[in-house]
MDTraj code that builds the backbone (N, CA, C; nanometers):
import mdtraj as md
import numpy as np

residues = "UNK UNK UNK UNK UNK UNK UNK UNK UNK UNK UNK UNK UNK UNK UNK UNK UNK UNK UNK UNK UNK UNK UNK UNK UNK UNK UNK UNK UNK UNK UNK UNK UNK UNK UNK UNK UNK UNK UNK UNK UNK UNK UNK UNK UNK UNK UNK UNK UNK UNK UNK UNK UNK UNK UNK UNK UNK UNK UNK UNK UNK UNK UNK UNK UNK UNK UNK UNK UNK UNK UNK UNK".split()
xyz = np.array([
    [10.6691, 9.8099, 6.1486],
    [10.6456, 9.8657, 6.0176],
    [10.5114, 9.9405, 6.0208],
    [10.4677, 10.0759, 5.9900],
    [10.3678, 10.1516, 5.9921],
    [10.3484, 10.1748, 5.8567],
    [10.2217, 10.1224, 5.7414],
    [10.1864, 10.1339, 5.6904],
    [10.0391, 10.2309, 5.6789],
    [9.9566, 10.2055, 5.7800],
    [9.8402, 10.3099, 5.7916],
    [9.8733, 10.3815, 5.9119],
    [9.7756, 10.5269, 5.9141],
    [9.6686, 10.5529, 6.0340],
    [9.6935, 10.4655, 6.1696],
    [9.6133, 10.3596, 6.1255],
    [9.5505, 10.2749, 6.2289],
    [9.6923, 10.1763, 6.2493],
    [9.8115, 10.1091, 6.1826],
    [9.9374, 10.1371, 6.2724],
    [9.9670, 10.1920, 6.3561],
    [9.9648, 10.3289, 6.3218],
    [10.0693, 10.4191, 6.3686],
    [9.9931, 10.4211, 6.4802],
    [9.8725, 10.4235, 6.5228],
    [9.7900, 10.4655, 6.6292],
    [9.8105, 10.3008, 6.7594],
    [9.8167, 10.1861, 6.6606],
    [9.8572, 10.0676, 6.7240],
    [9.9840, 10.0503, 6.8080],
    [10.0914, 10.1448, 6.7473],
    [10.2229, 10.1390, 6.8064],
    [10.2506, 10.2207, 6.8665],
    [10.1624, 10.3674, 6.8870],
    [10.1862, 10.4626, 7.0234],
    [10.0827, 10.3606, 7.1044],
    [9.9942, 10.3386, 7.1139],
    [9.9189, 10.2537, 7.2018],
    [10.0171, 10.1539, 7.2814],
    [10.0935, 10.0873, 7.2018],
    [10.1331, 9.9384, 7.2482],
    [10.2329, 9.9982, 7.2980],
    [10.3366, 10.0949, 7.2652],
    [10.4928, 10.1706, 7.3670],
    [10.4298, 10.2447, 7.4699],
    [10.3126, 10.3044, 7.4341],
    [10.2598, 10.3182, 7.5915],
    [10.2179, 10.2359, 7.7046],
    [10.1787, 10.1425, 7.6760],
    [10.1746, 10.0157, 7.7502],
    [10.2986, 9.9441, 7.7909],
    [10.3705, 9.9622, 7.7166],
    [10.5191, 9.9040, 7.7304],
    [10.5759, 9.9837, 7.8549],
    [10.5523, 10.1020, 7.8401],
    [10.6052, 10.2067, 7.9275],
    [10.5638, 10.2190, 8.0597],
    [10.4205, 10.2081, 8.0612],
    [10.3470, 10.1962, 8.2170],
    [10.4077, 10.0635, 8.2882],
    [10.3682, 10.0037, 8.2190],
    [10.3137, 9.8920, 8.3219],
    [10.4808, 9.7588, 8.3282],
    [10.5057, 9.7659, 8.1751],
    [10.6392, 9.6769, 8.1887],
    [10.6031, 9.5507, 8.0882],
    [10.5151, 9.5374, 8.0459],
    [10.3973, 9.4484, 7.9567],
    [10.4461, 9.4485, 7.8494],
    [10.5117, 9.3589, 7.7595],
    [10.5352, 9.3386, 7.6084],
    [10.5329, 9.2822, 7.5820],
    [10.3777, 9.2621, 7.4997],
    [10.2716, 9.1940, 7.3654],
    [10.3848, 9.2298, 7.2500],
    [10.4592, 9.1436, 7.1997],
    [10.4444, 9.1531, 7.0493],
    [10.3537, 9.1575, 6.9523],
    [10.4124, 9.2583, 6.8396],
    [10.2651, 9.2988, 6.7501],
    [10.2771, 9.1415, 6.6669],
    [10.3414, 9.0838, 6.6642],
    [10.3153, 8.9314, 6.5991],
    [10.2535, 8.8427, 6.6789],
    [10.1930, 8.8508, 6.7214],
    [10.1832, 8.6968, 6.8332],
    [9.9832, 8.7310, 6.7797],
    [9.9630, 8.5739, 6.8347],
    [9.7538, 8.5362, 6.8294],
    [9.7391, 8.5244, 6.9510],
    [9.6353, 8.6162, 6.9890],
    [9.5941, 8.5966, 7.1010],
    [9.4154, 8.5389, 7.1071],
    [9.3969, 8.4375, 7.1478],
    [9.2190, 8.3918, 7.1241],
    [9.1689, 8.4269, 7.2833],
    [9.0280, 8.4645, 7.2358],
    [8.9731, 8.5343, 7.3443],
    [8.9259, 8.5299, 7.4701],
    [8.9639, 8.5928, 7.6175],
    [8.9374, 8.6018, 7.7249],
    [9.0882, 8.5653, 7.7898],
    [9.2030, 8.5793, 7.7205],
    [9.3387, 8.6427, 7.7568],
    [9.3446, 8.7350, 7.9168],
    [9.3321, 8.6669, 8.0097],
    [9.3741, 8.7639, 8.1453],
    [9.4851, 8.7759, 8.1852],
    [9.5236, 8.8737, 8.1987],
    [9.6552, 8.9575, 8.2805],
    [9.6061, 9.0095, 8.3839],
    [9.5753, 8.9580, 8.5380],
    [9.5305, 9.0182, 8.6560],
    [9.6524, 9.1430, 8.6856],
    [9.7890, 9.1203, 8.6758],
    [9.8708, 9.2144, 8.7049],
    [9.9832, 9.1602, 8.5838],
    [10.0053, 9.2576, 8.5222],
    [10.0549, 9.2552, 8.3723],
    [10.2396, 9.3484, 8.3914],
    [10.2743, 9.2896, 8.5064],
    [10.3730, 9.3913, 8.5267],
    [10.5277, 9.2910, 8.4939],
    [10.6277, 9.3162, 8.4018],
    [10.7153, 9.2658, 8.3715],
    [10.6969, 9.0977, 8.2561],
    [10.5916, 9.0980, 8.1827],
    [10.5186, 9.0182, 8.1294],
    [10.5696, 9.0167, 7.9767],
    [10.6353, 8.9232, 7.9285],
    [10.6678, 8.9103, 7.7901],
    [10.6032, 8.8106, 7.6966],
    [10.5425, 8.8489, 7.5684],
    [10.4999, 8.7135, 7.5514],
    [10.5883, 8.7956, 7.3504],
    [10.6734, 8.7086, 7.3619],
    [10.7586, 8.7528, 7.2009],
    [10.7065, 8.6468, 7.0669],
    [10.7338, 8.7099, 6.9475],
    [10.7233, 8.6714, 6.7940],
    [10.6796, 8.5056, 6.8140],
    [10.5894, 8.5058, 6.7730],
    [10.5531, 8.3761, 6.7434],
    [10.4754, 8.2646, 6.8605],
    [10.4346, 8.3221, 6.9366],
    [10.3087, 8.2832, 7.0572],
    [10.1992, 8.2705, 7.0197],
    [10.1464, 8.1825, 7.0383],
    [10.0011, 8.1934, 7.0051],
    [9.9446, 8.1434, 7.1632],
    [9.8556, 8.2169, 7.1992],
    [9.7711, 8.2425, 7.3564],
    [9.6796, 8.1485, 7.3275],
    [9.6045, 8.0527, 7.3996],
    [9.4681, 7.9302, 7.3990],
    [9.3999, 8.0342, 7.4876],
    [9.2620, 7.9676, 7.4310],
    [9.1228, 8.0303, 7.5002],
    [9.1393, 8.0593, 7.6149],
    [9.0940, 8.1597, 7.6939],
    [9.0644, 8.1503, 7.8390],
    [9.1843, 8.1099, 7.9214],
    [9.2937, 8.1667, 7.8771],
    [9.4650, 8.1839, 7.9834],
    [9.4727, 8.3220, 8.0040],
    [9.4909, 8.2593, 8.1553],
    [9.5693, 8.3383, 8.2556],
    [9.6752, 8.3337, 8.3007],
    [9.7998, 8.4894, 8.2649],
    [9.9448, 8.4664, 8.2988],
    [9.9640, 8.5743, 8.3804],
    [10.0305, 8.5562, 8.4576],
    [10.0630, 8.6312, 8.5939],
    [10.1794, 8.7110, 8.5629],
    [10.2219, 8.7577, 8.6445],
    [10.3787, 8.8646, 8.6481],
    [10.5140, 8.7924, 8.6447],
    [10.5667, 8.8763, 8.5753],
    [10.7220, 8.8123, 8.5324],
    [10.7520, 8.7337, 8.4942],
    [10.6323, 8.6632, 8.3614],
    [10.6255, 8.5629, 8.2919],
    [10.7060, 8.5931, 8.1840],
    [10.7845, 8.4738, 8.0977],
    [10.8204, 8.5397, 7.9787],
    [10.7901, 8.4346, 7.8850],
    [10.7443, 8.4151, 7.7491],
    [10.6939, 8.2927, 7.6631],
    [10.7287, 8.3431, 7.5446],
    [10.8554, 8.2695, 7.5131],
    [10.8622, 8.3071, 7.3488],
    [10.9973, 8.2176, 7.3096],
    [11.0436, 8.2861, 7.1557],
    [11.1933, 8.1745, 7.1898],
    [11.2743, 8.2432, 7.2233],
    [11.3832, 8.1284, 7.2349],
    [11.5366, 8.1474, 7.2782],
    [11.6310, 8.1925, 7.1642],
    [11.7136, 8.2703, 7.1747],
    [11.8109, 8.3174, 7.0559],
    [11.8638, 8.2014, 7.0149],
    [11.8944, 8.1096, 7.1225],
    [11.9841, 7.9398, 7.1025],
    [11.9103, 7.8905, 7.0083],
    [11.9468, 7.8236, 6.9550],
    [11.8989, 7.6911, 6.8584],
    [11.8705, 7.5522, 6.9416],
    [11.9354, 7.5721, 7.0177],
    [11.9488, 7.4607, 7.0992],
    [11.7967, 7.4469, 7.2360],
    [11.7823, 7.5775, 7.2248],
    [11.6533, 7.6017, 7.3692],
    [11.5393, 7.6381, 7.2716],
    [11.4443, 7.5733, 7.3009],
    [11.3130, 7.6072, 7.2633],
    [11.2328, 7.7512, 7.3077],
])
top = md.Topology()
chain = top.add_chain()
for i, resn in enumerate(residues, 1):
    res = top.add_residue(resn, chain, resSeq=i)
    for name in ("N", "CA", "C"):
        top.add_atom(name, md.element.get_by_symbol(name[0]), res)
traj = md.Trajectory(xyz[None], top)
């Protein structure tokens, strides 16, 4: 949803990132600070994540939920 400016400027930013590298931050998720991605390539972190201080996630991670009801 693009309500300002500074949206719209958030979501060419973030599909460009999506695009390079393979990296998709949902615009919902908390991230607290010093978040490392040494290589950020095929990396999902979806709706409703919240990141702890000072984590580091590597490549071809994925953290979020399951469409199931049944899988966390």
């Amino acid at each position: 949803m693009i309500r300002t400016p500074l949206d719209k400027l958030g979501n060419y930013i973030w599909a460009w990132n999506v695009e390079r590298s393979g990296c998709h931050l949902h615009l919902d998720i908390v991230i607290a600070p010093a978040l490392r991605l040494p290589h950020p390539v095929a990396v999902v972190l979806g709706q409703g994540v919240t990141v702890a201080r000072s984590f580091t996630l590597y490549q071809s991670v994925t953290i979020g939920r399951s469409k199931s009801e049944n899988i966390p």
